[in-house]
C-alpha positions in Angstrom: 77.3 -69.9 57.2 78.7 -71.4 60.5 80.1 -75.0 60.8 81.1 -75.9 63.4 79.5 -79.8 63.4 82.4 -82.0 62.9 84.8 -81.5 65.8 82.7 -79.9 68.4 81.5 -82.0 71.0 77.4 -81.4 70.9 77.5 -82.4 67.3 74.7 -84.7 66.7 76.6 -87.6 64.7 74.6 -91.0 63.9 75.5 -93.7 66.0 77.4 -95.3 63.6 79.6 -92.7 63.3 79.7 -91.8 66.7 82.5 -93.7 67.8 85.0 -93.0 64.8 84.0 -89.5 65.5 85.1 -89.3 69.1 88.5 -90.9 67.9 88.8 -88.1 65.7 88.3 -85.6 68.1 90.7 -87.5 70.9 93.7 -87.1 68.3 92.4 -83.5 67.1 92.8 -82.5 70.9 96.1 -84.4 71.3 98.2 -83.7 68.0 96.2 -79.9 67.0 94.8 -78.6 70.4 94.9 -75.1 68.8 92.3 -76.6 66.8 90.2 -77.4 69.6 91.0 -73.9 71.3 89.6 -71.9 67.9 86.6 -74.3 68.5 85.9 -73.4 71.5 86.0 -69.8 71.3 84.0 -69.7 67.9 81.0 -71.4 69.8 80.9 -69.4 72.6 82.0 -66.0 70.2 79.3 -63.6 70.0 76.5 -64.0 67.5 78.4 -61.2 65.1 80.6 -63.7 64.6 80.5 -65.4 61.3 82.5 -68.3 61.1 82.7 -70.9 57.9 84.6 -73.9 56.2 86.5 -72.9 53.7 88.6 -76.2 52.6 88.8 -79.7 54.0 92.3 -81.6 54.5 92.0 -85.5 54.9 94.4 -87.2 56.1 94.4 -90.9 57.2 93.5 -90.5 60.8 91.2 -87.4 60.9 89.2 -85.0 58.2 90.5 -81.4 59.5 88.5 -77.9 58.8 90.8 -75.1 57.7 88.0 -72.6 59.4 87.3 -68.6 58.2 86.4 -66.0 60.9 84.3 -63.0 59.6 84.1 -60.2 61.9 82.7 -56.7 61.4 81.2 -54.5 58.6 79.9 -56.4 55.5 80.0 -53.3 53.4 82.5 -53.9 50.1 84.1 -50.7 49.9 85.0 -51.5 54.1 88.6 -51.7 54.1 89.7 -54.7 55.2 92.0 -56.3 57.7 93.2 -60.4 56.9 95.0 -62.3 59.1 96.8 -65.2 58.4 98.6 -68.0 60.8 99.7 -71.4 60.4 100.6 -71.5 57.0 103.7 -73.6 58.3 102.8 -76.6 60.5 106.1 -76.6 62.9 105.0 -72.6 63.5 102.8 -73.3 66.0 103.5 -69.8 67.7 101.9 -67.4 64.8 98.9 -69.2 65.1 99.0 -68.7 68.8 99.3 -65.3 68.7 96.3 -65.0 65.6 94.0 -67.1 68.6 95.6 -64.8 71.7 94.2 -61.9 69.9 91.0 -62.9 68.9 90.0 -64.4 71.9 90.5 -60.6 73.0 88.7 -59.2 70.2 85.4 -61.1 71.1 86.0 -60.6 74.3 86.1 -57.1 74.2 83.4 -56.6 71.6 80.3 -57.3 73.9 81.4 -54.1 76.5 83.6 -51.7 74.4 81.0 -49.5 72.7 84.4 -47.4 71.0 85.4 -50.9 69.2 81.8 -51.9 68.2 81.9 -48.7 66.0 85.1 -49.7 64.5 84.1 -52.6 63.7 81.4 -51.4 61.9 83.4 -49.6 59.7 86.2 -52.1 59.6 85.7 -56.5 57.9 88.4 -58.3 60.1 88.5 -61.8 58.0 90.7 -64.6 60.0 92.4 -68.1 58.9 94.4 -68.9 62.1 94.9 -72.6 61.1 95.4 -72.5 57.3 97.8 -75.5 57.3 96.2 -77.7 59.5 97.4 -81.1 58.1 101.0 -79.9 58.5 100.3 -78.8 61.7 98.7 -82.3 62.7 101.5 -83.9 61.1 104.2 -81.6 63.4 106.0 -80.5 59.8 106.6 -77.4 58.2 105.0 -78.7 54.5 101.7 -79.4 54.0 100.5 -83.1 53.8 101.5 -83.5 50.5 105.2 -82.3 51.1 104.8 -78.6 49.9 106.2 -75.8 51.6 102.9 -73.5 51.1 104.6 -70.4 51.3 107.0 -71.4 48.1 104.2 -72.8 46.1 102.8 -70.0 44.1 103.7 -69.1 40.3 106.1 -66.9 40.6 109.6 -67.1 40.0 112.9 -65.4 41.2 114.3 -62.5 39.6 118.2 -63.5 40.0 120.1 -66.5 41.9 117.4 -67.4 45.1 119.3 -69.2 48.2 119.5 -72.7 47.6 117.3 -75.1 48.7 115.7 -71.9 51.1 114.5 -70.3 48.5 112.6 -73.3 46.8 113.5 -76.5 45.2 112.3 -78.7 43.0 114.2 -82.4 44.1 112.1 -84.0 46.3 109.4 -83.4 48.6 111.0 -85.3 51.0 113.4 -82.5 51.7 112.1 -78.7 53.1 111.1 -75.7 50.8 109.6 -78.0 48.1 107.8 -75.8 45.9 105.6 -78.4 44.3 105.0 -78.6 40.5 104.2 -76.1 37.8 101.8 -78.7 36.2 100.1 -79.6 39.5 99.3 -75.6 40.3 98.6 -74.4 43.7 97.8 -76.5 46.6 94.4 -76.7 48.3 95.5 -74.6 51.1 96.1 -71.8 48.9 94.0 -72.1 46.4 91.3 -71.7 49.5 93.2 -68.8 50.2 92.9 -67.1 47.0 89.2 -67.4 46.6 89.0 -65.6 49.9 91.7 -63.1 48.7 89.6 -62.6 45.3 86.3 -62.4 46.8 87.2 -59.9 49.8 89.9 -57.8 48.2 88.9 -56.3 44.7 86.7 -53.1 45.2 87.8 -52.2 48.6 90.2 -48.4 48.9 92.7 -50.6 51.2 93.6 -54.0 52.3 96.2 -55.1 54.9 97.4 -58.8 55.4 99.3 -60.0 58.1 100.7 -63.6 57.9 102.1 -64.9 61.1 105.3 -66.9 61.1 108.1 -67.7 63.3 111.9 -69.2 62.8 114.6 -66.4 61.2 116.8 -64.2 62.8 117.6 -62.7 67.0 114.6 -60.1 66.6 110.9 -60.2 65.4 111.3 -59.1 61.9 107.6 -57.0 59.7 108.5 -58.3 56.2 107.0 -57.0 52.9 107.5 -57.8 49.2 109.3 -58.8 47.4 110.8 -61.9 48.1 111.4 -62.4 44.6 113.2 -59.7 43.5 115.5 -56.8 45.1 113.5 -54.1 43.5 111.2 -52.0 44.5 107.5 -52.3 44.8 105.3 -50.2 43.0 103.4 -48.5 46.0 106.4 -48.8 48.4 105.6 -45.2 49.6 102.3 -46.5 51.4 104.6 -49.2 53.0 107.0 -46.0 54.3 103.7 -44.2 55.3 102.6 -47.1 57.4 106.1 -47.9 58.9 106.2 -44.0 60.2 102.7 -44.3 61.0 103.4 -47.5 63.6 107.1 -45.8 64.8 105.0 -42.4 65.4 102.5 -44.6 67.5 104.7 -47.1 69.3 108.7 -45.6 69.3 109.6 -47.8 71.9 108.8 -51.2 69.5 111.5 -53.8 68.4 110.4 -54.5 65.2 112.6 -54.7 62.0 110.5 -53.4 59.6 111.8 -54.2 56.2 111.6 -56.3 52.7 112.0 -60.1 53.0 114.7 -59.6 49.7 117.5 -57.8 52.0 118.0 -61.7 53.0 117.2 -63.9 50.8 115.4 -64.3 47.2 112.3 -67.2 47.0 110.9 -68.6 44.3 106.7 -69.0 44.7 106.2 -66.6 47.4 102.4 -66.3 48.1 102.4 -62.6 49.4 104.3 -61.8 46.5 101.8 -63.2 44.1 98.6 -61.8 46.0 99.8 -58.0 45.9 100.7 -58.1 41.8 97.7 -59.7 41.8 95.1 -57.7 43.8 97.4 -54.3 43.1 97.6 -55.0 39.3 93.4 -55.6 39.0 92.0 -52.3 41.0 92.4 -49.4 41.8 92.2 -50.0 45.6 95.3 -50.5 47.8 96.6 -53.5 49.6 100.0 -54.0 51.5 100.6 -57.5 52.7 103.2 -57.9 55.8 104.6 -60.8 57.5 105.3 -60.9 60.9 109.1 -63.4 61.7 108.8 -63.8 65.5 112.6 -64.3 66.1 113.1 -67.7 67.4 117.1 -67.3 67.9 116.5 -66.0 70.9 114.0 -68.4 72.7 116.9 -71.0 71.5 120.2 -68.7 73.2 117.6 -68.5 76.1 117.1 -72.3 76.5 119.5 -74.2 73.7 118.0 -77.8 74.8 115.1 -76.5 73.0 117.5 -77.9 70.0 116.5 -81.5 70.9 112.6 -81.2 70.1 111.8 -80.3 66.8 109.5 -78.3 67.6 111.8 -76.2 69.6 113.3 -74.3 67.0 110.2 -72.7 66.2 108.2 -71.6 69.5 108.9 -70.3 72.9 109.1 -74.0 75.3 109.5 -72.3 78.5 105.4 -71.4 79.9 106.7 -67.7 81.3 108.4 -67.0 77.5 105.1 -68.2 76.0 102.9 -66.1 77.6 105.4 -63.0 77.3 105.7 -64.0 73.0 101.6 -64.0 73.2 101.0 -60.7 74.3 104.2 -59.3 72.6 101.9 -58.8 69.5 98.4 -57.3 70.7 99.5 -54.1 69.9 100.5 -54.4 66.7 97.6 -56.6 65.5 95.2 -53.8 67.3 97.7 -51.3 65.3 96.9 -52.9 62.1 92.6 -52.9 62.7 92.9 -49.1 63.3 95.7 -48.6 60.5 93.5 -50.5 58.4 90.3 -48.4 59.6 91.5 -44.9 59.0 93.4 -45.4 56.2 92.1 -42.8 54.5 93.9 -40.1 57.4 97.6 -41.6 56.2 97.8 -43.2 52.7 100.0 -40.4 51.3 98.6 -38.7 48.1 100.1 -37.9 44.7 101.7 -35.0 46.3 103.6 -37.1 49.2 104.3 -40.0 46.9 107.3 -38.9 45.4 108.8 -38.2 48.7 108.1 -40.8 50.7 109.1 -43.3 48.0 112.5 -42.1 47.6 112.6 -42.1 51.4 111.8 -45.9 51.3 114.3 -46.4 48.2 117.3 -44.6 50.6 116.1 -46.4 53.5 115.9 -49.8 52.0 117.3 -50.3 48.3 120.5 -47.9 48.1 124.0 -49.5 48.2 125.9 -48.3 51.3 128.9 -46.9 51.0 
């Protein structure tokens, strides 16, 4: 079902309301334009398009949608394709990217006759703004102080960084994990119904959650970030990773598990693939995508003086560059996810490819 009512500007609101309303949207446009970019595209999108509400944040000054995008087949054995930005609010730049992309995906859907077949084939289902509180606010937690991506029940397997890798003391300082008692926030537990309602039943599933803040170069993580070991169908992740270097050699990706840097407690991605992997039969591989923001800071270091500067490309010519950076590999993973069936390895490449990814990733040099 499609709402778009409450922010977009042909809404018919009572004339009460009308005036608080316009308010709303003034700041929505000022503090969360991204917000009113998604908006704009989903009304003009074509009529494919099925866009809903899945969750509501309220905050003092505005009631924000965190919106779903539905695009393609409707089938339930489709494989599937989820995209993810904005889980951090200061990460402006992943959801960005998510809106870059889909503005070229509708775009393109009305004259490419090739991708209208894909699609049929293919459920693309999109959350570009799934922290939109945070992201109004200009902080990395949610409203309630919770780092989002350190919030779901799972705990380290050995000593996690400190403080990075979740804490407990105080919301008031980053990585706050929230409380066992008070379960997972709203924002993920929004997530997770659409994870258990898409997911289960499908042959394959791939995830991609856009983020932005670690390292010189843009980083492909997978699980776990809670332990150093293994995951159980690591020799799909090696498929895919030769699949994408096969495709695109030139690329600058690191492709790698998050746990070769650090250990986090409540990792969402973590929790969704024991989850969804443990239940079925069918396949998923989550990824997240670390757009390295050392280097937009080296490039301009009085980026160091606005918050948001640590996070996303400042300069307009950088922006633009980091926005079309990623088309390929988001197109990548809709094909990937598409024609899975022509590269999962079987029983008879498993064995070989996982101890490729073991020596790749896990052995001890030396």
């Amino acid at each position: 079902m499609t709402e778009l009512r409450d922010l977009t500007p042909h809404a018919a609101i009572p004339l009460e309301q009308s005036s608080r309303d316009r308010r709303q949207r003034r700041r929505v446009r000022e503090y969360l334009p991204e917000m009113a970019s998604l908006e704009r595209m989903l009304a003009e999108a074509p009529e494919q398009v099925r866009t809903s509400v899945i969750e509501r944040i309220s905050l003092k000054e505005v009631n924000l949608p965190v919106y779903r995008v539905d695009i393609g087949s409707e089938a339930p054995d489709a494989p599937l394709l989820l995209l993810v930005g904005g889980v951090h609010g200061l990460e402006r730049i992943g959801t960005q990217v998510l809106l870059a992309w889909l503005q070229s995906l509708l775009k393109r859907m009305v004259w490419d006759s090739e991708l209208q077949i894909l699609l049929s084939r293919l459920r693309i289902t999109v959350l570009p703004i799934l922290n939109p509180g945070g992201m109004f606010l200009n902080q990395r937690s949610n409203p309630n102080g919770v780092d989002l991506m350190r919030n779901a029940p799972i705990e380290a397997q050995g000593t996690s960084t400190f403080m990075l890798g979740g804490q407990r003391l105080s919301r008031r300082l980053p990585w706050f994990t929230g409380t066992p008692e008070s379960g997972m926030e709203a924002e993920n537990q929004a997530l997770e119904k659409v994870i258990r309602e898409l997911l289960p039943g499908r042959p394959f599933s791939l995830a991609l959650d856009c983020h932005s803040g670690f390292g010189w170069q843009d980083q492909i993580w997978f699980p776990y970030a809670y332990r150093r070991r293994p995951m159980r169908k690591i020799a799909s992740v090696m498929a895919l990773k030769l699949l994408w270097e096969q495709a695109y050699p030139n690329h600058n990706y690191v492709f790698e598990p998050q746990s070769q840097h650090y250990l986090t407690h409540g990792d969402l991605w973590d929790y969704f693939y024991k989850k969804i992997n443990r239940e079925g039969p069918g396949g998923f591989i989550p990824l997240t995508l670390e757009m390295g923001s050392w280097r937009w800071i080296r490039k301009r270091p009085r980026q160091l003086l606005r918050l948001e500067g640590f996070f996303n490309p400042m300069v307009p010519h950088r922006h633009q560059r980091v926005l079309r950076a990623h088309l390929n590999l988001i197109d990548f993973m809709m094909r990937a996810a598409a024609n899975h069936e022509n590269w999962l390895p079987g029983s008879d490449m498993q064995p070989m490819l996982r101890e490729a990814a073991i020596m790749h990733w896990y052995r001890e040099p030396g």
